[in-house]
C-alpha positions as CSV (number, residue, x, y, z in Angstrom):
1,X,175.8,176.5,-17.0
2,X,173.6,174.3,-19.6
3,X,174.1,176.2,-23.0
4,X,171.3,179.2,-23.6
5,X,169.0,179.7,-26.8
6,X,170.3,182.9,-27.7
7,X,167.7,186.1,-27.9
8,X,168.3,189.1,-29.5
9,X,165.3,191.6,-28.9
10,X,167.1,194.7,-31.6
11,X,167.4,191.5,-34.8
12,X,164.2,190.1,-36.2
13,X,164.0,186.4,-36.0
14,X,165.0,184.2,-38.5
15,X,162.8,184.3,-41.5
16,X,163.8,180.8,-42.9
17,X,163.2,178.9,-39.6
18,X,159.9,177.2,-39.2
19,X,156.8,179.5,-38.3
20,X,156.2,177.3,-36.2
21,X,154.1,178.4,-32.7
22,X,154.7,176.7,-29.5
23,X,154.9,177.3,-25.9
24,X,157.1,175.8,-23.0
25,X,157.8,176.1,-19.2
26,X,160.3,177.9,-17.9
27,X,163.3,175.0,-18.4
28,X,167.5,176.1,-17.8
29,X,168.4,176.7,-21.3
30,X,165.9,179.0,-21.9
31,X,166.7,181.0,-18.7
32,X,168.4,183.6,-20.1
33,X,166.0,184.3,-22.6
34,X,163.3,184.4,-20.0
35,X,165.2,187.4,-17.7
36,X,166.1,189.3,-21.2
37,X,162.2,189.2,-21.6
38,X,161.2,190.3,-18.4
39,X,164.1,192.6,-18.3
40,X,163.0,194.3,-21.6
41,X,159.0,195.2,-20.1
42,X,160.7,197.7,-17.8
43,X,162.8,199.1,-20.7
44,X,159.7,199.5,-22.9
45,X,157.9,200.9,-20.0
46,X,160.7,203.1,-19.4
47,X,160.1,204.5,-23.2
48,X,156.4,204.9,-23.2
49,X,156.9,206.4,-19.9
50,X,159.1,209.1,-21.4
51,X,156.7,209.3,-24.2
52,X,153.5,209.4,-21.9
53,X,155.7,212.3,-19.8
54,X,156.5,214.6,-22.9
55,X,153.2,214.4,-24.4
56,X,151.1,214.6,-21.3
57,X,148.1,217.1,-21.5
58,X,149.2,219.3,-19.4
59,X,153.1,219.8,-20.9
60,X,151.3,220.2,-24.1
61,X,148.7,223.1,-22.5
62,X,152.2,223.9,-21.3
63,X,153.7,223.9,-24.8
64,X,150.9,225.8,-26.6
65,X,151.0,228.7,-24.2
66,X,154.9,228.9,-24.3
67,X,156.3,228.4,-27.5
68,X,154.0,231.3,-28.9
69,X,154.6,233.5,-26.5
70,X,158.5,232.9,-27.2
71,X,158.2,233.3,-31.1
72,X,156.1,237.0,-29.9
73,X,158.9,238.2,-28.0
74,X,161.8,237.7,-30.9
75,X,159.2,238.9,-33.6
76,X,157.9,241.7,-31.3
77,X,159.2,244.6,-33.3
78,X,157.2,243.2,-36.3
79,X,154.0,242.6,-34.2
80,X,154.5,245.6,-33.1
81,X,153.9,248.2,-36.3
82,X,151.3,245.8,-37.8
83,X,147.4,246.2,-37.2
84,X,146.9,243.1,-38.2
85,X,147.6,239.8,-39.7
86,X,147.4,241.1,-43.7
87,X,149.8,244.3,-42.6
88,X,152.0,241.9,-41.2
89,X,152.4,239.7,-44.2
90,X,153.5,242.7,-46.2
91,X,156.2,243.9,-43.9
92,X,157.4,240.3,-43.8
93,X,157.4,240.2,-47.7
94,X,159.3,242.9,-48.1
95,X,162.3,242.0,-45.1
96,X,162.4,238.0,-45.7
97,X,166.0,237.8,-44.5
98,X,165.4,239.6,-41.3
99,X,162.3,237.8,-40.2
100,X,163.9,234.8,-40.9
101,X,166.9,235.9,-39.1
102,X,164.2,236.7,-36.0
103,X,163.2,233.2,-36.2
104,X,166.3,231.3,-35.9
105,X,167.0,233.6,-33.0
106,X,164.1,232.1,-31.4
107,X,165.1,228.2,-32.2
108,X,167.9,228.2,-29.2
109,X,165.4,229.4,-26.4
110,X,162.7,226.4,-28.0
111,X,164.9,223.8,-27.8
112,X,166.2,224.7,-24.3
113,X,162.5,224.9,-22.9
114,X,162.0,221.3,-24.6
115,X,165.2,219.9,-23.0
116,X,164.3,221.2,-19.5
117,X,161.0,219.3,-20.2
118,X,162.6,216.6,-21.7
119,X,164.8,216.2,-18.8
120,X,162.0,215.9,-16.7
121,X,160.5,213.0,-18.8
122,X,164.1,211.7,-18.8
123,X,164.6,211.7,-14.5
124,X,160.8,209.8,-14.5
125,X,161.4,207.6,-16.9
126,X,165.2,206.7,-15.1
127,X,162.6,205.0,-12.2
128,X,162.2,202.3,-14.4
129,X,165.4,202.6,-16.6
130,X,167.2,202.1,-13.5
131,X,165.4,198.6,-12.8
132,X,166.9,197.1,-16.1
133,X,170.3,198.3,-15.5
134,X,170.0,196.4,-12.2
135,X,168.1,193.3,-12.8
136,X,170.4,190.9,-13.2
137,X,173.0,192.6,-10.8
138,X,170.7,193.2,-8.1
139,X,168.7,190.3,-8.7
140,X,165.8,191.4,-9.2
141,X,165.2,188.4,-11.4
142,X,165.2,186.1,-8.2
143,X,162.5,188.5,-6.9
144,X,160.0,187.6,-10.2
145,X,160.5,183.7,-10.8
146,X,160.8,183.6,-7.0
147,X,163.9,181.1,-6.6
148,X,167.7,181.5,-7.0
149,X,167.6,181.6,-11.3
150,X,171.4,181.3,-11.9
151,X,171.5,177.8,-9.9
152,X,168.4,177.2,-12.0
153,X,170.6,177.7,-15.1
154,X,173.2,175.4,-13.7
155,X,171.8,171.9,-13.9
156,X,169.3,170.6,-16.3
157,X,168.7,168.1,-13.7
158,X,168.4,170.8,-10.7
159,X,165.9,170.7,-8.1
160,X,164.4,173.9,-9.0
161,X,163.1,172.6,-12.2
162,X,159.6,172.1,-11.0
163,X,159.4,175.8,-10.3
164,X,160.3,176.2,-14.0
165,X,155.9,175.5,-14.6
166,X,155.5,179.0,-12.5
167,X,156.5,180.5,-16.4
168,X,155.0,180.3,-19.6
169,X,156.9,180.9,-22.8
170,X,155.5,181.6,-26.1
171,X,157.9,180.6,-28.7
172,X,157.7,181.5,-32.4
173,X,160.6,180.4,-35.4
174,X,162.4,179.1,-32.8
175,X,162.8,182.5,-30.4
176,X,160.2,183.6,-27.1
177,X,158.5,186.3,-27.6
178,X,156.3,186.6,-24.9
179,X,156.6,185.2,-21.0
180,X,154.2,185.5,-17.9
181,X,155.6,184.4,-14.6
182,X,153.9,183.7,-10.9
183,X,155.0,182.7,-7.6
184,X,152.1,181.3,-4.7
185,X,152.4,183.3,-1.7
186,X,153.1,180.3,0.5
187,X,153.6,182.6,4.0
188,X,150.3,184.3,3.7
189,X,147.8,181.5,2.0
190,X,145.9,179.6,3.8
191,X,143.9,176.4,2.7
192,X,140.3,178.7,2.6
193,X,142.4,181.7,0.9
194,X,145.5,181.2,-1.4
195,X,147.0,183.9,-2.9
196,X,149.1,184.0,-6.3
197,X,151.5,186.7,-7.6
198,X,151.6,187.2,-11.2
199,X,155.3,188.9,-11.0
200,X,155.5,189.7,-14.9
201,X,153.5,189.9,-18.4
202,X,155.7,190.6,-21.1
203,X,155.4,190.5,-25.1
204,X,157.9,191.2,-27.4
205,X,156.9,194.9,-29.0
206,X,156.6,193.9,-32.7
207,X,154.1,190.9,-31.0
208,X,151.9,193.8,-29.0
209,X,149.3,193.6,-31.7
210,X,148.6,189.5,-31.1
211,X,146.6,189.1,-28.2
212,X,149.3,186.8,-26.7
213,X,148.5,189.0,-23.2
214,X,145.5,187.7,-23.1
215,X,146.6,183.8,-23.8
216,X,148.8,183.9,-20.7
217,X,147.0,185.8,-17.8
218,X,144.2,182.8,-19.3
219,X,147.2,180.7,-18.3
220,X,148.4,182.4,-15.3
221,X,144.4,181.9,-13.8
222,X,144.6,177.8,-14.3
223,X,147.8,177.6,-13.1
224,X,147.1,179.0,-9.9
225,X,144.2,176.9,-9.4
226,X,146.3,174.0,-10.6
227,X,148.6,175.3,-7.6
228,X,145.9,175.6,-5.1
229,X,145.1,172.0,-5.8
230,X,148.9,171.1,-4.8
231,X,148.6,173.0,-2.0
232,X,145.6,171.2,-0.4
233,X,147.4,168.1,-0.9
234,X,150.5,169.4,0.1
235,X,148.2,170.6,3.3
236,X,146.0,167.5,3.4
237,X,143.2,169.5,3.5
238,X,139.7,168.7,2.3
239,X,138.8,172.4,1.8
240,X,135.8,172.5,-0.7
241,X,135.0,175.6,-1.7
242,X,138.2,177.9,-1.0
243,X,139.1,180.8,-2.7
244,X,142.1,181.8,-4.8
245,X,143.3,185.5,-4.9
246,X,145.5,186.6,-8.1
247,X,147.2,189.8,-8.4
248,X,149.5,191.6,-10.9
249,X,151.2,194.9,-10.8
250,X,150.6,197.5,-14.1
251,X,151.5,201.0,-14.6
252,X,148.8,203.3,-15.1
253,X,150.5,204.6,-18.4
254,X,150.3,201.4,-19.8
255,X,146.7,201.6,-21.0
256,X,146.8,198.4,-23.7
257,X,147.6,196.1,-20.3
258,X,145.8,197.4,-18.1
259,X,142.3,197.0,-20.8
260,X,143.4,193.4,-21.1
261,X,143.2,193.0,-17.8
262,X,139.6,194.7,-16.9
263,X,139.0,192.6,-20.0
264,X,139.9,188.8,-18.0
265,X,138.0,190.2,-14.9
266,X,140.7,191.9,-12.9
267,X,140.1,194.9,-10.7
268,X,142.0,197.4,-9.5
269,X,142.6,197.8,-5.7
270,X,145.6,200.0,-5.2
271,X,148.2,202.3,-6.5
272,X,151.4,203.5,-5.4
273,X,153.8,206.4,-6.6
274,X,156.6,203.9,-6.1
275,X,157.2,202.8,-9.5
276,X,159.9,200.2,-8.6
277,X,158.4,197.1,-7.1
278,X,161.7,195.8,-6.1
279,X,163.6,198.6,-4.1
280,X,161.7,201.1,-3.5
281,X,164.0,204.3,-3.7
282,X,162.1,206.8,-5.5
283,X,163.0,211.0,-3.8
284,X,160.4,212.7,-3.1
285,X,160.4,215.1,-5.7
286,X,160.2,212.2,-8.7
287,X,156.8,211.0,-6.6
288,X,155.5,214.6,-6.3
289,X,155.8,214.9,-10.2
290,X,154.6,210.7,-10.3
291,X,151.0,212.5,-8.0
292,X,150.8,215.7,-10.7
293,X,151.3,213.6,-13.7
294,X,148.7,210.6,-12.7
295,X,151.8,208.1,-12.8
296,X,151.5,204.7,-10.7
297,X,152.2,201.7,-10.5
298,X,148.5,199.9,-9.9
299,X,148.0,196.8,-8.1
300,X,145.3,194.3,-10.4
301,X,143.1,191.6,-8.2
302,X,141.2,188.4,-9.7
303,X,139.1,186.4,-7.0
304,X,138.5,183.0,-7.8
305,X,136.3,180.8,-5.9
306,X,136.9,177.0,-6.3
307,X,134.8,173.6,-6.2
308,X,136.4,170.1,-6.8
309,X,135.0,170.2,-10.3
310,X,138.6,172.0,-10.6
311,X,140.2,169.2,-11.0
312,X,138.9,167.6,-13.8
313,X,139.1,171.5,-15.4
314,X,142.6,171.8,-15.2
315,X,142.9,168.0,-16.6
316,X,141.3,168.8,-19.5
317,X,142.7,172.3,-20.3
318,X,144.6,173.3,-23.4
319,X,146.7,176.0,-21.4
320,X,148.5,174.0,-19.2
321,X,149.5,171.9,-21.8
322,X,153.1,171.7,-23.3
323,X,154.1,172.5,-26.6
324,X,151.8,173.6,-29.5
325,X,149.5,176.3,-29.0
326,X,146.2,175.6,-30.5
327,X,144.6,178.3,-32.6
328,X,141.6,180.1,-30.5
329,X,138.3,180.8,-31.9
C-alpha cells in the first residue's frame, strides 16, 4: 500500500506547519484520509442526531409537564398544608433538612425518566453510529467513491487513478479538512439526460463555520458538466443542449446543509425514514419514531441544462483546477 498522510480528527493540526490552503484530487496516499472524512459525517451526524432527539419540541413539552409533576409528588406533603407560594416558603424555612431530603428523593426517579429518553435518542442515533462502525468493513466506502478504494490505495500508478478527480480535498497546514465525492450514474444516463451522484459532503467540525460547503457543491456542479462532456465523447454524440441531473442525500436534522444547499439552487424531491443509504436495515419501530420525530434522510436535486459554451466554462474555471485555492470575493 503507498504510505498514507496521517489524519487525526480528536488533535488539532500542527500549528507550526504552513497555513498554507490548497486543494487536491482524490490520489492513493491520501486515501485513507479521504474515508476517515467521509466516515466522520455519519459520526457527527450521529451526535447532532442524538442532540436533535433529546431536545426535540416535543420531549421538551414532554419534559416540562413531567419533571414538575415528579418534584409535586415527593414534595406533596408540603404542597399540601400550604395555601400558597409565601406559606410554603415559611414551612420550608423552618424544615430545610427535610425539604432537601424530599428533593434528593426525587433526583433517582429524574434521572431514570431522562435515561429512558436518552436511550431513545441513543437507539436513533445507533442508525447512523452503526454506518461508521461498518464502513470500512462493510465497504461502504466502495459504495461513495464508487470503485474498489483499497486497490486504489495499492498502486500510485493504478488504473483507478483517474476516478481519483470524482473527489475534492480541501487541505489546510498540511491535513484535509473537508472532501465532497461523486460518481456519474453511467447505467441510467443517457446522452439528452445524465445523471450525477454527489455520494458525500463533509467538513471537519472546527471548519463548519468556513463556507468550504459551499466551495465544493460549486465544484461538484462543474465537475459533472466536465463529466457530461466525457461522456458525449465517450458516446460520440453531438447532443447540444442535454441536461445534467445532480443529486445529494441530507438528513433533515442537519439544517446548516441542507440551507447551503437551497442556497446553490438544489431542491428537495424526496425523503425516506431509512436513514442508512447503504443497507437499509432500519425495524420498524426506529422508522415509526424517525415519522413522529420528522427524522429523514432527504434526497437534494440540481437540473442543469447544457450548451457547448460548456466547454470553454469548464476550461477556464478556478474549481477544477489543482492546487491553491484562490480567495473568493
Amino acid at each position: 500500500m503507498v504510505t498514507q498522510r496521517d489524519i487525526d480528527l480528536n488533535a488539532p493540526l500542527d500549528a507550526n506547519a504552513p497555513s498554507s490552503l490548497s486543494k487536491s484530487p482524490l490520489t492513493p496516499e491520501l486515501t485513507k484520509a479521504a474515508i476517515t472524512l467521509h466516515g466522520d459525517r455519519y459520526k457527527q451526524s450521529q451526535a447532532n442526531l442524538t442532540r436533535f432527539v433529546i431536545w426535540h419540541p416535543y420531549f421538551v413539552a414532554l419534559y416540562s409537564m413531567i419533571f414538575p409533576t415528579v418534584l409535586a409528588y415527593y414534595l406533596w406533603d408540603y404542597i399540601s398544608i400550604s395555601d400558597n407560594l409565601v406559606e410554603m416558603y415559611f414551612i420550608v424555612s423552618r424544615n430545610k433538612r427535610d425539604f432537601i431530603f424530599h428533593i434528593i428523593k426525587a433526583i433517582p426517579t429524574i434521572a431514570g425518566i431522562f435515561g429512558i429518553f436518552g436511550y431513545i435518542a441513543y437507539i436513533l442515533g445507533d442508525q447512523l453510529g452503526s454506518i461508521t462502525h461498518r464502513y470500512v468493513a462493510e465497504k461502504y466506502c466502495n459504495f461513495t467513491f464508487g470503485f474498489d478504494i483499497k486497490e486504489f490505495a495499492q498502486d500510485p500508478k493504478t488504473p483507478l487513478l483517474k476516478n481519483g478527480k470524482n473527489s475534492e480535498l480541501i487541505i489546510y497546514r498540511n491535513q484535509p479538512i473537508a472532501i465532497a465525492t461523486l460518481k456519474p450514474d453511467l447505467e441510467q444516463s443517457t446522452p439528452e439526460n445524465f445523471i450525477v451522484v454527489i455520494t458525500g459532503i463533509h467538513v471537519r467540525k472546527v471548519f463548519n463555520t468556513v463556507d468550504f460547503d459551499s466551495l465544493l457543491i460549486e465544484w461538484a456542479v462543474l465537475r459533472s458538466r466536465e463529466l457530461y462532456q466525457e461522456f458525449l465523447l465517450k458516446k460520440g454524440s453531438k447532443v447540444k443542449n442535454g441536461t445534467i441531473f445532480v443529486t445529494t442525500d441530507s438528513y433533515s436534522f442537519d439544517k446548516q446543509q441542507q440551507t447551503t444547499l437551497s442556497r446553490c439552487g438544489f431542491k428537495l424531491l424526496s425523503s425516506s425514514l431509512e436513514l442508512n443509504p447503504f443497507d437499509p436495515t432500519s425495524k420498524s419501530y426506529e422508522r415509526s419514531f424517525n415519522n413522529f420525530l420528522g427524522i429523514a434522510r432527504n434526497t437534494f436535486g440540481l437540473l442543469l441544462t447544457t450548451e457547448r459554451d460548456d466547454v470553454e466554462l469548464l476550461k477556464g474555471s478556478d474549481l477544477l483546477e489543482k492546487d491553491q485555492v484562490k480567495k473568493r470575493h
